[in-house]
VOZARO-272371 format. One record per residue (C-alpha): x, y, z. Coordinates in pm, whole numbers, plus 50000, padded with zeros to 5 digits. Example, Ala and Ser with C-alpha at 12.3 -4.5 7.8 and 13.67 -1.06 7.14 Angstrom:
BEGIN
512304955050780;513674989450714;
//
This chain:
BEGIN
544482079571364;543262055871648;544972028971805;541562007371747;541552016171379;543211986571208;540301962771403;538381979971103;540601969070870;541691936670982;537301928970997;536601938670641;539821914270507;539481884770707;536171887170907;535971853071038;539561850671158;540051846171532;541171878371741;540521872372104;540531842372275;540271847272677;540141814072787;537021796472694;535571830972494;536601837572144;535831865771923;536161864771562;537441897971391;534411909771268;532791900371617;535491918171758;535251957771537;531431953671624;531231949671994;533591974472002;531902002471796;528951993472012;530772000072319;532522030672165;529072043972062;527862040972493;530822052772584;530692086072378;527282091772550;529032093972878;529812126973018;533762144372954;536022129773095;538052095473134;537042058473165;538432043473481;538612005473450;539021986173775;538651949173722;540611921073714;542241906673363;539211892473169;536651900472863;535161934972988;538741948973089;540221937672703;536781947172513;536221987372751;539901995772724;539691989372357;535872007672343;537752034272541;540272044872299;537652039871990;535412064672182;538552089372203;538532083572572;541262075872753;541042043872907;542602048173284;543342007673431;543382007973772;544861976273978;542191961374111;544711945774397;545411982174524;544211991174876;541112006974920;542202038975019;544732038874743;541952036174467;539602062574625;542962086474637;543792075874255;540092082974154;539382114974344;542522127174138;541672114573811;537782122873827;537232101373509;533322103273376;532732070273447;534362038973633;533831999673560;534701979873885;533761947874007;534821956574359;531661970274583;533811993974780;534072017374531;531502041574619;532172068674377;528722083574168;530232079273881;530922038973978;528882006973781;529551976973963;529861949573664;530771913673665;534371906973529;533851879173386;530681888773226;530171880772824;529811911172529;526311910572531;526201915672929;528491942772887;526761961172660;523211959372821;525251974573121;526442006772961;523982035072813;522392028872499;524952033472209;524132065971964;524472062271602;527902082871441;528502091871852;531942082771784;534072113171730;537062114971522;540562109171701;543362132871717;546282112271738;547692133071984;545002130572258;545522104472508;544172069772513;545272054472773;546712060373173;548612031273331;550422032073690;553482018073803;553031990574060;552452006674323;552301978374545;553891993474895;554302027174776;551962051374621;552092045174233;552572064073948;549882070073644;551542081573303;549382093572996;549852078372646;548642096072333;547642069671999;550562085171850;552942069772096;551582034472045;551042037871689;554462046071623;555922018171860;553831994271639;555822009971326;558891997171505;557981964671644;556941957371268;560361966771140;561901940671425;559891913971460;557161910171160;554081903771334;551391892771086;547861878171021;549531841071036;550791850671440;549221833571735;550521860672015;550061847272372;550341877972638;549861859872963;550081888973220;547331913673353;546511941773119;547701965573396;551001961773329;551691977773027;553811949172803;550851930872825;548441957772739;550591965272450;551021930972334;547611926672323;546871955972119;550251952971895;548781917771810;545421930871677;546461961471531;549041933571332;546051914371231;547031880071491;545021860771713;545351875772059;545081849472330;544831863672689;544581847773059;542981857073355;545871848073573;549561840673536;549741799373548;552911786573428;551291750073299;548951768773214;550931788772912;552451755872839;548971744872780;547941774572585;550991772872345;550241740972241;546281743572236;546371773872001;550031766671856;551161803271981;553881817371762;554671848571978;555041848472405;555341881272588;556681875572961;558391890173210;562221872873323;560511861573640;557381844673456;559471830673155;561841813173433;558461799673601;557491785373263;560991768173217;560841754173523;557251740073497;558521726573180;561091705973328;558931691273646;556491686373388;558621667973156;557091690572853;558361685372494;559671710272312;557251734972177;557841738971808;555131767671691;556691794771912;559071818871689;559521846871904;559601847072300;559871886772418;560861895272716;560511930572962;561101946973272;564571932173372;567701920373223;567531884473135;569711859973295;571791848773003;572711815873205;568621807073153;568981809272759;569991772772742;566861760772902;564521780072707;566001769672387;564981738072485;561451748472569;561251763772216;563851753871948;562911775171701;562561808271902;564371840171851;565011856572216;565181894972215;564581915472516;563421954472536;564551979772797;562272013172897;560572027273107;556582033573173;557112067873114;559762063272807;558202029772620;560862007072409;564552023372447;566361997572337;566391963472198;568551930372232;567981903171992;569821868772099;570911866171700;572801900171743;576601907271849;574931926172187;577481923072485;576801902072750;576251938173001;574361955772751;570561962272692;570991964472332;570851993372064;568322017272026;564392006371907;563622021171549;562902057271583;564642060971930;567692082371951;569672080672300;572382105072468;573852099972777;574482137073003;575872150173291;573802168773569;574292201973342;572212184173043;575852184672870;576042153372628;578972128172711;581162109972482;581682072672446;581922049072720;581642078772955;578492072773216;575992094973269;572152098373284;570292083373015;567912106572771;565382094172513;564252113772235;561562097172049;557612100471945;557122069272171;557512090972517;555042096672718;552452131772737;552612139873138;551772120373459;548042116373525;548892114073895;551942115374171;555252113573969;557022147574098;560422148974029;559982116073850;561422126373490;563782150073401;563952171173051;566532186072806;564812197172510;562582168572368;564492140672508;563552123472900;565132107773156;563802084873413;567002088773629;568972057073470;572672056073467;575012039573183;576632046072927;576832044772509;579892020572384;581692025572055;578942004871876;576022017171966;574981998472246;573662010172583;574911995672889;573052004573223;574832011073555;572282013573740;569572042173888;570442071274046;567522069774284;568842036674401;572692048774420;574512041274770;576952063474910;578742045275187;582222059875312;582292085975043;581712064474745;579162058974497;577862023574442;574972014074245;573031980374354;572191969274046;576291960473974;576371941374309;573001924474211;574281911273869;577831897274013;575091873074208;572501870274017;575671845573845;575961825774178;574411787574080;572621789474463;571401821074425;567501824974316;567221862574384;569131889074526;568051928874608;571311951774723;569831974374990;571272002175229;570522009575595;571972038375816;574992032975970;577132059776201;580592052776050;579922047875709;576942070075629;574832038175459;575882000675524;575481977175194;573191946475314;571801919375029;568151904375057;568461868274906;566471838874796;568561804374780;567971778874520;570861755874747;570541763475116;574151750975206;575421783675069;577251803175362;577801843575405;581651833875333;581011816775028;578981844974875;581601873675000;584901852974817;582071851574530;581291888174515;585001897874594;586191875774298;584161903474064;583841934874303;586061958274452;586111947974852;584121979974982;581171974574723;580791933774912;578441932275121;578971917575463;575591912075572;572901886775394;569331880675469;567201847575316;563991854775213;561571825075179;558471842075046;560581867874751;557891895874756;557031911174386;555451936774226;552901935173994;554711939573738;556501906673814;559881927173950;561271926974303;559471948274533;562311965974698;560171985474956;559091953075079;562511939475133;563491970475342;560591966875563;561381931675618;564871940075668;563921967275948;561611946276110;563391910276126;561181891775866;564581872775771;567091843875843;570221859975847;573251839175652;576211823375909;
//
């Protein structure tokens, strides 16, 4: 089966029902199946191989990564912000058939500069002529689809997907949250980051209108909640927070269509909840954890008995152990790396990742650390790529980070290490200030009222400009270049 193959469906039931709307463009279901199969039927024509998509969030990227995967192609989205040297590298590796870009600097043979904005019809006339019954049957085990990690400062990672992955992750996310024919589902991020990419193609394999932007604008979302009365918003922490807060300077009333807001790629601050319950009163919160490589792990619903340091219990069809550095499986409340065992992992990496994973059997780790409690419920310690060892002992950032994360003048923090003679690595902390009276004293009595004194750090930088990833997470690497170089205020 094909991740595409519900569009079918969904066009024979309800063929005038709204699918896509990308701003100003809309695409009715049977619209939809038809310019796809179109594009399916060029892009069977082309020769073996991938389809490399490099343009910005739009019509062509939604409608080719779709055609991709209908053509039993698998759809490779490249970020168009990458470097130009970084591209060439990623497509030299790859060597897909044929690459979509709107950038001119992408000299490659197999490259067809197109406009990224341009409409269906456009499209089409741009790609070889389509071949009746071209499109082959789909193995649901071949891959559809290559995304990257951000990338943004370092070199990224691409991971391959197989339908089978996706389609069973849609199995689950109908067991938890229903999606249906009656959902407006607004998925407000680029389609290179994969929650978006799989919102958007969860939300038409459900049967919903899909409504996607071109870029992340916080009054913007508010506006497209209430112009299409969206039922479902996908987001990122850092994104959802911008919406609350353009809310509030905005003076925005409560928005009463929205049933579920999702949320992925960090823990959410629980402090927030309050304010987005007054955004949408009649929201259910629940947020996922995983991994590009692992998909859902686990899920937190704000309705459930999670606790407060937890990322929830396991996604439908996921089963989670936690080992030691033998493989060995470790009992309750013991931590250890964290394995995943389900259909929803990934095939291989399409390029870099070395040493990124590690195997026991069927299940994969990413290199997390935490630990199962007696219920079920998976609490994170942090990664052990990230881990610290400063005068002998182990200390993961991501503890220090959520001790203050909880400080009220505190915006952002990012727990860092740099060399230091006596104590092998030095803890330093990278922060943003919402209240610029705070003082280096008043955040060490803060962090020592939670933190055992050697895991405190003594040194604080302010950050004006918080640098992010793509993805909408703090971009570490940044941080220690600006560290290393000076490009901070430090905290007196």
């Amino acid at each position: 089966m094909n991740v595409t193959a519900a569009l079918t469906v969904h066009a024979q039931a309800a063929p005038d029902r709204l699918a896509l709307i990308v701003e100003d463009e809309a695409l009715t279901y049977a619209q939809l199946e038809d310019c796809v199969s179109r594009l399916a039927a060029s892009l069977s024509q082309e020769p073996a191989g991938g389809i490399a998509l490099h343009l910005p969030n739009g019509l062509p990227l939604a409608l080719l990564s779709l055609a991709a995967a209908r053509a039993g192609r698998e759809a490779q989205i490249l970020d168009p912000d990458w470097p130009a040297a970084m591209t060439q590298r990623v497509l030299t590796s790859l060597r897909p058939a044929r690459v979509f870009t709107s950038d001119p600097r992408v000299t490659a043979d197999q490259a067809v500069l197109m406009d990224p904005s341009a409409s269906p019809q456009t499209l089409s006339a741009s790609l070889v002529p389509p071949c009746p019954g071209a499109v082959p049957k789909t193995d649901p085990g071949t891959a559809f689809y290559v995304g990257f990690t951000s990338g943004s400062t370092g070199e990224p990672k691409g991971y391959r997907r197989s339908h089978r992955s996706w389609l069973e992750s849609f199995k689950g996310d109908a067991l938890e949250f229903g999606l249906g024919p009656t959902d407006v589902v607004l998925a407000p991020g680029t389609l290179t980051h994969s929650l978006f990419l799989y919102a958007f193609m969860n939300g038409l394999h459900a049967g919903a209108t899909v409504i996607l932007s071109r870029r992340f604008k916080p009054t913007q979302v508010l506006q497209l909640i209430d112009q299409h009365r969206a039922t479902v918003l996908y987001g990122v922490p850092t994104q959802l927070t911008l919406v609350i807060e353009a809310a509030e300077e905005g003076q925005h009333g409560p928005s009463s269509s929205l049933r579920w807001i999702l949320s992925s790629g960090a823990k959410w601050f629980s402090d927030t909840l309050p304010r987005l319950k007054a955004l949408a009163p009649h929201a259910r919160f629940a947020e996922f954890y995983g991994a590009s490589e692992l998909s859902f792990v686990t899920v937190a619903k704000g309705t459930e008995p999670v606790p407060a340091t937890s990322v929830g219990r396991a996604f439908p069809g996921v089963t989670i152990t936690i080992r030691d550095e033998d493989a060995r499986v470790l009992p309750v409340s013991q931590p250890g790396r964290v394995f995943v065992d389900s259909a929803l992992v990934f095939m291989n990496y399409a390029y870099g990742g070395s040493g990124g994973c590690w195997r026991a059997g069927a299940a994969v780790s990413v290199g997390d650390v935490g630990f199962l409690d007696a219920g079920g419920f998976l609490h994170l310690v942090g990664r052990a790529n990230r881990m610290i060892v400063s005068s002998g002992k182990n200390v993961y950032p991501e503890e220090i980070e959520r001790v203050f994360e909880r400080h009220p003048g505190i915006a952002a923090v990012a727990v860092l290490s740099m060399p230091d003679a006596r104590r092998g690595e030095r803890i330093i902390a990278m922060v943003a200030l919402r209240d610029q009276t705070v003082t280096r004293s008043a955040l060490i009595a803060h962090g020592r009222q939670a933190l055992p004194l050697f895991k405190v750090p003594r040194r604080y930088g302010v950050v004006s400009d918080w640098p992010l990833t793509r993805s909408g997470k703090t971009d570490l690497d940044a941080l220690r270049q600006a560290w290393r170089q000076g490009r901070y205020e430090p905290l007196r």
